[in-house]
N, C-alpha and C positions, 0 to 999 in steps of 0.2 A: 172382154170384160164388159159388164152392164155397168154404164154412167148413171149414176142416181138422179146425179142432177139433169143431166141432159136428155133424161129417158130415152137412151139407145145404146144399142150394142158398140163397141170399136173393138177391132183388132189392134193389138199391139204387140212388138218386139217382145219378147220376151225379156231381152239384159234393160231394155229402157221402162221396161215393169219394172223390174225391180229396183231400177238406178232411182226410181220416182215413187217408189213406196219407202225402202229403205231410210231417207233423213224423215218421214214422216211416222212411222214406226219406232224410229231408236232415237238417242240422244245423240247430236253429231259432235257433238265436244268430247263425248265420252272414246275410252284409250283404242287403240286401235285394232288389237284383238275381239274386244266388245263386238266393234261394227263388222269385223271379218264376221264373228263369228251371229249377229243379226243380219246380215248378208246370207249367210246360209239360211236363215233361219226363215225369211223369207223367199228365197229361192225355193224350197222345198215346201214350202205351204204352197206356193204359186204353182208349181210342178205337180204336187199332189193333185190339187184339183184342176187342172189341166187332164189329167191323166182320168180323174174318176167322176168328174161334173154332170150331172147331168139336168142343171138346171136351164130352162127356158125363158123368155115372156110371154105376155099375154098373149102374141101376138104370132108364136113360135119362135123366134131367134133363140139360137141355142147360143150358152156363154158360162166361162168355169166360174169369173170372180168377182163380187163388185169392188169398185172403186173407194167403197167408204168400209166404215167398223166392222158391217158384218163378213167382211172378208182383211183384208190390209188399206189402209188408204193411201191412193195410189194418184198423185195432183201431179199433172203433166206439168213439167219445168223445173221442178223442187227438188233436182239432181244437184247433189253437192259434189265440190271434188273429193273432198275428205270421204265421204260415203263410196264416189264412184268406185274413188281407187281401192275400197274394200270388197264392193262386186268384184273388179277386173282379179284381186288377189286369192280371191277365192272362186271365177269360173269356173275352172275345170276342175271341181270336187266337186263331187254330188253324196249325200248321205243316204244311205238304206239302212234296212232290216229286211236280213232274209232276201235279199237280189231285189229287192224292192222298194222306190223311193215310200216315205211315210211323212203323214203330215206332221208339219213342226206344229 
């Protein structure tokens, strides 16, 4: 992912994306369906462009997402449990169309 703020590229886990976009994305008080299902909804936007990115910098580094609005905003640390345990309950589902993930 491209760090806006930090102008550079990082690699990240993939479930600690989403565990760190997720409460910054959705409402965490909201019921827990909601977040299961903003848990997805995230996951597959992140997946999507993982899968189809081919954005760069200036500088060449290649990277699928940014860190802020124009992708999901994704603040390292800002993993809730309430959120987490909606990641963990929804892992292993993935959504498509057509054998193929699509973006949320």
């Amino acid at each position: 992912m491209y760090r806006k703020s930090l102008n550079r590229v990082e690699r990240v886990a993939f479930e600690t994306y989403v565990k760190n976009v997720l409460p910054n994305e959705w409402v965490s008080s909201w019921p827990g369906e909601s977040l299961r299902a903003g848990a997805m909804a995230v996951k597959n936007f992140g997946w999507y462009w993982a899968l189809h990115s081919n954005r760069k910098t200036a500088s060449g580094q290649c990277f699928d997402v940014y860190d802020h609005t124009s992708s999901q905003v994704y603040k390292p640390g800002s993993a809730k449990a309430v959120t987490s345990a909606a990641v963990d309950a929804t892992w292993g589902t993935r959504l498509t169309r057509n054998g193929k993930i699509f973006r949320a």
